[in-house]
N, CA, C and O atoms as a GROMACS GRO file, in nm:
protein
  440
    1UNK      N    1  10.328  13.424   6.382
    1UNK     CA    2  10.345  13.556   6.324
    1UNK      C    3  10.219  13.592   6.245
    1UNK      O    4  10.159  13.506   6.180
    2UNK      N    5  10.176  13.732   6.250
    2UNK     CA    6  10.052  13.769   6.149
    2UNK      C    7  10.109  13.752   6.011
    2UNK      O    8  10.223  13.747   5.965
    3UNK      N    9   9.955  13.742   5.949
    3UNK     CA   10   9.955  13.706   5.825
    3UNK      C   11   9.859  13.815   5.799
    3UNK      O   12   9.754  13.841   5.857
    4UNK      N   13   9.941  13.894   5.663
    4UNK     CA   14   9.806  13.981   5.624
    4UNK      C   15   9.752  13.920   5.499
    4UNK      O   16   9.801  13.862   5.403
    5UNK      N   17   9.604  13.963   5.544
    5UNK     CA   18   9.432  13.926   5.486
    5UNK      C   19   9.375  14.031   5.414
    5UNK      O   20   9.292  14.100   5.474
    6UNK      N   21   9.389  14.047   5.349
    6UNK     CA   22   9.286  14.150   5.245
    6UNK      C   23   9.356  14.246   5.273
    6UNK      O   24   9.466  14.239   5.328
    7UNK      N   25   9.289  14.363   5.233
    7UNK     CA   26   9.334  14.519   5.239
    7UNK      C   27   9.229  14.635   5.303
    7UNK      O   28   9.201  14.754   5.288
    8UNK      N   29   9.194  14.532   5.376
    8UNK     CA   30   9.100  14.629   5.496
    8UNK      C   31   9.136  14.741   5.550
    8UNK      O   32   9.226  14.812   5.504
    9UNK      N   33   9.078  14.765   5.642
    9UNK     CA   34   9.165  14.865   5.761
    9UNK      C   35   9.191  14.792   5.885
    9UNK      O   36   9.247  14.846   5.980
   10UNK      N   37   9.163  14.704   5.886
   10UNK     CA   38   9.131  14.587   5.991
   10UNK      C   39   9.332  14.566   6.090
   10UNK      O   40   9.375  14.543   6.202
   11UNK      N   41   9.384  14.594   5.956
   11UNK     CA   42   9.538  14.540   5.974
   11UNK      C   43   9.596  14.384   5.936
   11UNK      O   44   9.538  14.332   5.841
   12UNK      N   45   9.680  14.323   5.986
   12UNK     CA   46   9.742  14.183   5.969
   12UNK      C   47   9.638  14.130   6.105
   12UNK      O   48   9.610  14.180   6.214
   13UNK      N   49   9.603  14.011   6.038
   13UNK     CA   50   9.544  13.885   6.164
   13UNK      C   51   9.621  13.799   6.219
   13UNK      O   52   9.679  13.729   6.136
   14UNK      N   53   9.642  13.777   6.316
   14UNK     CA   54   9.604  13.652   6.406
   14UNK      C   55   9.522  13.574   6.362
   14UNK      O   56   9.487  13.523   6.255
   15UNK      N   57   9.479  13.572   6.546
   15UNK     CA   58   9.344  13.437   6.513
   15UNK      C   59   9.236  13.554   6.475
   15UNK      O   60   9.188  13.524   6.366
   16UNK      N   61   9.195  13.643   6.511
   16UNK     CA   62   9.114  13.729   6.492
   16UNK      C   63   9.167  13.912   6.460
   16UNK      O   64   9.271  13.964   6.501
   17UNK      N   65   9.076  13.967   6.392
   17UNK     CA   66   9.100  14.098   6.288
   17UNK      C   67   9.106  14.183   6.446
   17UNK      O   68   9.019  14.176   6.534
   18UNK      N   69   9.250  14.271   6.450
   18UNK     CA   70   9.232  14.416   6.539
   18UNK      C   71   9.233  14.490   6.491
   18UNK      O   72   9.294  14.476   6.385
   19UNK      N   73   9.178  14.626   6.514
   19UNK     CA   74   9.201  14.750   6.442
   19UNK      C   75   9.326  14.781   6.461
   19UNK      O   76   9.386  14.751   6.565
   20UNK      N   77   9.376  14.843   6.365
   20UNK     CA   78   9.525  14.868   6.303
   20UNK      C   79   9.639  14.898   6.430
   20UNK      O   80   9.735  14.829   6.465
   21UNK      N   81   9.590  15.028   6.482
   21UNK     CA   82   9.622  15.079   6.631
   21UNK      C   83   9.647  15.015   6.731
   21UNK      O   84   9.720  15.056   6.822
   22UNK      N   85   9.579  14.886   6.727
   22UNK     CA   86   9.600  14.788   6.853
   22UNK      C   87   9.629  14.720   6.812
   22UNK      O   88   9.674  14.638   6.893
   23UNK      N   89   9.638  14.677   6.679
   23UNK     CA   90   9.772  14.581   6.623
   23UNK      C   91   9.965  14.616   6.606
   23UNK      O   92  10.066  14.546   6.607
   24UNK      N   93   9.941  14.737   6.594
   24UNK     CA   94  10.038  14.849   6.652
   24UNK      C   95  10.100  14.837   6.778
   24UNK      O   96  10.219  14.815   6.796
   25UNK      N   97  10.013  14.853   6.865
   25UNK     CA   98  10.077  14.819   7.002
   25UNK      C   99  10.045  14.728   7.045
   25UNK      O  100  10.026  14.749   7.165
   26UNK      N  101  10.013  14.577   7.010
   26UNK     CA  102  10.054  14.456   7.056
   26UNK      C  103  10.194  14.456   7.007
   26UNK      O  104  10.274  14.418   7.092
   27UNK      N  105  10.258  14.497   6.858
   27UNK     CA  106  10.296  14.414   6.779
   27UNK      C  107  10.441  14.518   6.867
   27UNK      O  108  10.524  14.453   6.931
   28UNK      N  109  10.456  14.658   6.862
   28UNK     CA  110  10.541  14.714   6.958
   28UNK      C  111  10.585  14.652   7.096
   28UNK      O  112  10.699  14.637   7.141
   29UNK      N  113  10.455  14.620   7.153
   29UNK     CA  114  10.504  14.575   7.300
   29UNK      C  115  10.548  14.400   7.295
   29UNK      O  116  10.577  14.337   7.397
   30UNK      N  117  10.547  14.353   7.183
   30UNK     CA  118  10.594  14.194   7.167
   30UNK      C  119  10.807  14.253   7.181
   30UNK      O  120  10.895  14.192   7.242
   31UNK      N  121  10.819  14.357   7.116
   31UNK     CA  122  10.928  14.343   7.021
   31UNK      C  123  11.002  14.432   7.220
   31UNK      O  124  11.102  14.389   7.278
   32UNK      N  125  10.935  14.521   7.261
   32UNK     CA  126  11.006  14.602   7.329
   32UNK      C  127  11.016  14.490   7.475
   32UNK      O  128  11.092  14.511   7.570
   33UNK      N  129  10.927  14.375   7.464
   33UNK     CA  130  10.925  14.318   7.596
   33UNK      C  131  10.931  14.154   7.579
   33UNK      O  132  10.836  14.087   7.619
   34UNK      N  133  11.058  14.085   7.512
   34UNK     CA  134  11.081  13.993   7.450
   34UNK      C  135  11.054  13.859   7.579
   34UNK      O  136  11.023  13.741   7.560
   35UNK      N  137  11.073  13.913   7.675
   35UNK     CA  138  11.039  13.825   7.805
   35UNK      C  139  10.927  13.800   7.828
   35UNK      O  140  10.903  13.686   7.869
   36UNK      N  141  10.842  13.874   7.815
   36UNK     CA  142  10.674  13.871   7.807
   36UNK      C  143  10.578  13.764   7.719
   36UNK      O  144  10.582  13.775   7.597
   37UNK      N  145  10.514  13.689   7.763
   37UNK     CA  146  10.428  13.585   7.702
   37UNK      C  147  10.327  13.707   7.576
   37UNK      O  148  10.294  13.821   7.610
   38UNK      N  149  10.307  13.669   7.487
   38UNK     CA  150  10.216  13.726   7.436
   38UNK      C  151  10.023  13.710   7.469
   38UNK      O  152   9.934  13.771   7.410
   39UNK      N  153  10.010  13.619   7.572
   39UNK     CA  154   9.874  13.650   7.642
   39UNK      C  155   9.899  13.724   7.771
   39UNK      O  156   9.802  13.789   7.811
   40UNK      N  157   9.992  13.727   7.832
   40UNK     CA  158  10.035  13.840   7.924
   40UNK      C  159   9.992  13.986   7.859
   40UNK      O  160   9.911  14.058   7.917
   41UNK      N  161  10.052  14.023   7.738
   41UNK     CA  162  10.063  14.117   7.649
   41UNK      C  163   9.941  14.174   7.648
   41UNK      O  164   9.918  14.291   7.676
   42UNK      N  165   9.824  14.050   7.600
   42UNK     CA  166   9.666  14.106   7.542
   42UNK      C  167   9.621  14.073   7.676
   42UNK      O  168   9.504  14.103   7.653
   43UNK      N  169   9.618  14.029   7.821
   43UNK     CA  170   9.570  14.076   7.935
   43UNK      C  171   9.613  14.201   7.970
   43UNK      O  172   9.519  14.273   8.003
   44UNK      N  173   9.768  14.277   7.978
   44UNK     CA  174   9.740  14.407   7.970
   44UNK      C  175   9.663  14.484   7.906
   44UNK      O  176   9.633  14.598   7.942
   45UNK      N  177   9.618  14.418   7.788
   45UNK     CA  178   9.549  14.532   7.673
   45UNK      C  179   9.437  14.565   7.694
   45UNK      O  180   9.383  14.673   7.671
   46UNK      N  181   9.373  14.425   7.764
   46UNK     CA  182   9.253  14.390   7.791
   46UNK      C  183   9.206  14.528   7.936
   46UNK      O  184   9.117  14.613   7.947
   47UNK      N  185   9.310  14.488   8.012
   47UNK     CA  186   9.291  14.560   8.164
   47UNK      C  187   9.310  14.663   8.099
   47UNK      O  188   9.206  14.729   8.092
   48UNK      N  189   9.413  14.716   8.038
   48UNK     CA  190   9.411  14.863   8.068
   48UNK      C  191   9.286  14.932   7.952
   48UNK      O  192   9.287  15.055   7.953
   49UNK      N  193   9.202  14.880   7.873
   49UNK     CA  194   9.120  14.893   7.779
   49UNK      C  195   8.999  14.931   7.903
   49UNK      O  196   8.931  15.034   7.897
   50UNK      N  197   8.991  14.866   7.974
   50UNK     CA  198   8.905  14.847   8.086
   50UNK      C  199   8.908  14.990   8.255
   50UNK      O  200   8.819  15.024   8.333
   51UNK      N  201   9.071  15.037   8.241
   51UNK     CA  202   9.072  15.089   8.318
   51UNK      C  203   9.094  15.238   8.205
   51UNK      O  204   9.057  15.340   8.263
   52UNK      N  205   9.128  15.255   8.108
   52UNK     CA  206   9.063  15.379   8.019
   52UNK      C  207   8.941  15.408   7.951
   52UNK      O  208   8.916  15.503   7.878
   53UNK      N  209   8.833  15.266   8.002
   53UNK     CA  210   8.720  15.389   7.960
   53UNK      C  211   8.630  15.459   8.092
   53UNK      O  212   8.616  15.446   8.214
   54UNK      N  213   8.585  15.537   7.984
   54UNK     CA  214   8.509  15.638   8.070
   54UNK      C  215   8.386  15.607   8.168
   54UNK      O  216   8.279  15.550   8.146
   55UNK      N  217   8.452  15.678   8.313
   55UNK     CA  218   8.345  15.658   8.401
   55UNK      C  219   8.349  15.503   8.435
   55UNK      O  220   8.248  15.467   8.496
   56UNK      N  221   8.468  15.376   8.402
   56UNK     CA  222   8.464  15.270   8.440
   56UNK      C  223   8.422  15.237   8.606
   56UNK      O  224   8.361  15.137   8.645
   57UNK      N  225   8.474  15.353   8.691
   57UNK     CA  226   8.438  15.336   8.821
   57UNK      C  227   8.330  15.320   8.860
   57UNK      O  228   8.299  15.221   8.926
   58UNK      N  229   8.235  15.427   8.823
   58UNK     CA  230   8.134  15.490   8.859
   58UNK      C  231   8.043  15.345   8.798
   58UNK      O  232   7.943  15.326   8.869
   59UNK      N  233   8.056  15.255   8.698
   59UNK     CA  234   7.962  15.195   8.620
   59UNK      C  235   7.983  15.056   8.746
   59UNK      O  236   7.885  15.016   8.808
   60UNK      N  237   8.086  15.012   8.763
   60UNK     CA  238   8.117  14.926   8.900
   60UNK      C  239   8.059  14.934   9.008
   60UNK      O  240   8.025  14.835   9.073
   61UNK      N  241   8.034  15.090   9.051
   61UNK     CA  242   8.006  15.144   9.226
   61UNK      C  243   7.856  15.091   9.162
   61UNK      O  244   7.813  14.987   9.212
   62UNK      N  245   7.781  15.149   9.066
   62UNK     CA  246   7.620  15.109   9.047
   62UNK      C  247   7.586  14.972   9.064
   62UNK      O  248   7.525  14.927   9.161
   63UNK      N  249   7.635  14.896   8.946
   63UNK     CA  250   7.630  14.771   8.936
   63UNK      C  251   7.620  14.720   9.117
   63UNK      O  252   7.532  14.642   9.154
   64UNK      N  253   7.740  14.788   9.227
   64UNK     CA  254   7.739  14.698   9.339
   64UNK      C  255   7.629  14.746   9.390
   64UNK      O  256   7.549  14.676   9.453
   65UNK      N  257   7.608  14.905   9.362
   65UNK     CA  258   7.484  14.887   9.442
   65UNK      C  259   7.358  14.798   9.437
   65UNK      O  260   7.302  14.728   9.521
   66UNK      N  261   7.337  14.826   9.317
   66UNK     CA  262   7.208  14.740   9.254
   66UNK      C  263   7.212  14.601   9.356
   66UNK      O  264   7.127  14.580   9.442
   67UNK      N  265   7.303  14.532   9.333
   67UNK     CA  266   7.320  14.408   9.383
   67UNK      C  267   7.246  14.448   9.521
   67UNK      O  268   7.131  14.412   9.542
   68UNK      N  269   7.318  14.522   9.610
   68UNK     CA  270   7.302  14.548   9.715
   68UNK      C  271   7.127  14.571   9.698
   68UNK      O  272   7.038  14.490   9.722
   69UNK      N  273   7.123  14.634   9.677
   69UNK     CA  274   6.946  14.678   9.702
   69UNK      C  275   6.875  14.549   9.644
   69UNK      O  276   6.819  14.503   9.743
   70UNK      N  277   6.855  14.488   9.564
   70UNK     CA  278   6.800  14.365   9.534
   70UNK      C  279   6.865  14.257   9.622
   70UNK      O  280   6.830  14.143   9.590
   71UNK      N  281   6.954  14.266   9.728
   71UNK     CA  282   6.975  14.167   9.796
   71UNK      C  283   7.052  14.057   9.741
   71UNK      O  284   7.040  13.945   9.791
   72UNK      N  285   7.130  14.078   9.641
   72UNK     CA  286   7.150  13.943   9.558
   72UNK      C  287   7.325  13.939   9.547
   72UNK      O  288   7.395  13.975   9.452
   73UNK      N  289   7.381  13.862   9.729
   73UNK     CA  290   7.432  13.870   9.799
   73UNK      C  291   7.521  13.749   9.707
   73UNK      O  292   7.630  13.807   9.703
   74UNK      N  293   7.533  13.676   9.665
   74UNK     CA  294   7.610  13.573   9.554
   74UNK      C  295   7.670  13.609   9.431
   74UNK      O  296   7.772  13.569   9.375
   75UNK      N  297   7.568  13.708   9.396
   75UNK     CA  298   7.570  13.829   9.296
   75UNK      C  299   7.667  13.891   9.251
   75UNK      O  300   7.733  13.882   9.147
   76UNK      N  301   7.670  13.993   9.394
   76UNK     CA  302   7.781  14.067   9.474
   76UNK      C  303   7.896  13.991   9.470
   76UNK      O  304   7.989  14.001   9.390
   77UNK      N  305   7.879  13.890   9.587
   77UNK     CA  306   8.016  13.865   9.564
   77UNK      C  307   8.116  13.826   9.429
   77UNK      O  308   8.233  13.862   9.417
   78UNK      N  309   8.050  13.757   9.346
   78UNK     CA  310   8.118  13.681   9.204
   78UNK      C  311   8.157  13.859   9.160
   78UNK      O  312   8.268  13.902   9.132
   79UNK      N  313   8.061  13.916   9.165
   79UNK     CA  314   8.110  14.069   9.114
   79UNK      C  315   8.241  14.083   9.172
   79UNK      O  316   8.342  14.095   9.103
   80UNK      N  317   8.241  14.082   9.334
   80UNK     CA  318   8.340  14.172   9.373
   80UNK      C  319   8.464  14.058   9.347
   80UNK      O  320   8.580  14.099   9.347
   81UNK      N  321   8.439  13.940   9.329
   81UNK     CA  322   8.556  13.872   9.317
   81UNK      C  323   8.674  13.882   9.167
   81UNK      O  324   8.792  13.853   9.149
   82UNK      N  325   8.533  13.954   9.059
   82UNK     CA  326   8.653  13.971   8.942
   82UNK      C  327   8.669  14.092   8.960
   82UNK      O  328   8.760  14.137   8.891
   83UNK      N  329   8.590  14.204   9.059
   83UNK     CA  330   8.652  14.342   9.021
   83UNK      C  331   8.822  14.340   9.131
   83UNK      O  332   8.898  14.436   9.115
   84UNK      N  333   8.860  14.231   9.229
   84UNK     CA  334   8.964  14.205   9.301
   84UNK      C  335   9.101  14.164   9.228
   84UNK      O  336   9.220  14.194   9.246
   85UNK      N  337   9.005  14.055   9.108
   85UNK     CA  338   9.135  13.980   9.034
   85UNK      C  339   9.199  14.086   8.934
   85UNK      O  340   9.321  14.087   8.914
   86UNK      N  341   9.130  14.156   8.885
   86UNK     CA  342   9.094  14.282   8.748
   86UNK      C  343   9.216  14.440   8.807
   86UNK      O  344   9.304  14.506   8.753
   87UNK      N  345   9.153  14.437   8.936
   87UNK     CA  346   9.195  14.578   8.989
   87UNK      C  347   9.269  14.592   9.129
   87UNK      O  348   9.341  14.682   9.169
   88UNK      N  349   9.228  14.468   9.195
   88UNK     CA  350   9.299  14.502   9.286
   88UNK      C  351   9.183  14.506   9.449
   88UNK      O  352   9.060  14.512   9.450
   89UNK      N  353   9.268  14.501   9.557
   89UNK     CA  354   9.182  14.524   9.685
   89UNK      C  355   9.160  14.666   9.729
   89UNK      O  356   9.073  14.702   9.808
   90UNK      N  357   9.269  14.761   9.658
   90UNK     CA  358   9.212  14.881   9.638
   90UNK      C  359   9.123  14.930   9.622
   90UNK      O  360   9.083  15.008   9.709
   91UNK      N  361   9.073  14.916   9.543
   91UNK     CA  362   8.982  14.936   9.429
   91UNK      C  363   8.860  14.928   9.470
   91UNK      O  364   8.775  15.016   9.461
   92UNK      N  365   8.842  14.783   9.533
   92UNK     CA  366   8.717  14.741   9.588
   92UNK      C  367   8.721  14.789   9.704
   92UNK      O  368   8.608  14.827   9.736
   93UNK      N  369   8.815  14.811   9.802
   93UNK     CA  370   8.777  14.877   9.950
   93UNK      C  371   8.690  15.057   9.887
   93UNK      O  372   8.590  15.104   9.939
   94UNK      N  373   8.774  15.124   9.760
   94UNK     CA  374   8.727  15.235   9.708
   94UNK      C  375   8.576  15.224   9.738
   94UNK      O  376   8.506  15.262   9.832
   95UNK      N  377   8.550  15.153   9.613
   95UNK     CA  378   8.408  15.131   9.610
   95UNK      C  379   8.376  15.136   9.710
   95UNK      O  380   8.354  15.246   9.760
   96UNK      N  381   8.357  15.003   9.792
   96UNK     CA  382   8.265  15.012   9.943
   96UNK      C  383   8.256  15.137  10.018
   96UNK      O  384   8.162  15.189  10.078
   97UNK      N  385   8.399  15.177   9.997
   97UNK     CA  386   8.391  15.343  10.079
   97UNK      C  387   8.280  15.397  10.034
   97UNK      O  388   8.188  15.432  10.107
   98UNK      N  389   8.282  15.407   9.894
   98UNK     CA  390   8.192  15.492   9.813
   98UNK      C  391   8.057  15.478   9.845
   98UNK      O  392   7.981  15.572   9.866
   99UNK      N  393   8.023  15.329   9.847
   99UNK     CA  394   7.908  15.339   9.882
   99UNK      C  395   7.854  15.388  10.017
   99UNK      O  396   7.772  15.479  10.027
  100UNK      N  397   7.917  15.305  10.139
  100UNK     CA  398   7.918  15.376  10.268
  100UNK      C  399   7.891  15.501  10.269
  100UNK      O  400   7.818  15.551  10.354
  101UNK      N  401   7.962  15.588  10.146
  101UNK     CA  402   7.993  15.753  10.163
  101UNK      C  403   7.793  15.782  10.152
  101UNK      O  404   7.726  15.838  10.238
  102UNK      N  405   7.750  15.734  10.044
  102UNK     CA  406   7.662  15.766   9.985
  102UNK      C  407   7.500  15.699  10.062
  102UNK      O  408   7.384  15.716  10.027
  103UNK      N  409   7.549  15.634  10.158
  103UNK     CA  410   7.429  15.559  10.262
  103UNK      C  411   7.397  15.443  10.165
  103UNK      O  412   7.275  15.429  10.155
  104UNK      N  413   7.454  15.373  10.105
  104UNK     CA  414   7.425  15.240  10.093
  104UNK      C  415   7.467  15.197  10.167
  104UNK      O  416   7.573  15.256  10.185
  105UNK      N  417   7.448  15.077  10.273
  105UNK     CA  418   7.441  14.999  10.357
  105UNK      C  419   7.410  14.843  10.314
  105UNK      O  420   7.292  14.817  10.290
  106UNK      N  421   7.506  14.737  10.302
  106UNK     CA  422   7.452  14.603  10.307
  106UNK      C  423   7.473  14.511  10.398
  106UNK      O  424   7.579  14.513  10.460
  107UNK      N  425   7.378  14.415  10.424
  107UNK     CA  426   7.367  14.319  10.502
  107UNK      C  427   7.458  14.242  10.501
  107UNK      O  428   7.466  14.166  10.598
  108UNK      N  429   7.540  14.235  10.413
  108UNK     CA  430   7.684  14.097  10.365
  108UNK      C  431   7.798  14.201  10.364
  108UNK      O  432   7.774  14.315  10.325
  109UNK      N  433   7.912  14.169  10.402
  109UNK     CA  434   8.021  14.222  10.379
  109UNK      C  435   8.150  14.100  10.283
  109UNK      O  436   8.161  13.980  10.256
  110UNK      N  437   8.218  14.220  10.265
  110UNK     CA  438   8.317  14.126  10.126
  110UNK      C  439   8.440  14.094  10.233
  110UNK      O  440   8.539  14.031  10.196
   0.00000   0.00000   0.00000
């Protein structure tokens, strides 16, 4: 259970200080989803932190390109292997579309 630490804005700690808001909704989604592991909990928080910011797509499609144009085919893949575990095979077929759309072309396929 948190223990509160000073009188920050920081909120009650854990192992480490969250801002108040996301101590808020860990501490909500513990109580509303009693079945749920609490690192289950902060991997949702994590992913969906990841799939609300801005332009997250667009910063992915670059990154693959880059790879792609420098050739750095090992690269790529370790990339495309956490953007699979993270998001899905969706996601990554997206991308490739995307790039395809846009005339990137690579020598390796995923």
């Amino acid at each position: 259970m948190a223990r509160v630490k000073g009188s920050g804005t920081m909120g009650p700690t854990r192992s480490m200080r969250l801002p108040q808001a996301l101590d808020r909704w860990f501490d909500e989604r513990l109580e509303r989803h009693p079945e749920r592991s609490s690192s289950e909990l902060l991997v949702s928080l994590v992913h969906g932190g990841l799939r609300l910011r801005e332009g997250y797509m667009a910063i992915h499609r670059r990154v693959l390109e880059h790879y792609v144009a420098t050739g750095q085919k090992d690269v790529y893949f370790a990339y495309v292997r956490c953007l699979l575990d993270t998001f899905g095979p969706e996601y990554v077929a997206h991308l490739e579309r995307w790039l395809e759309a846009d005339g990137i072309t690579k020598a390796f396929s995923s």
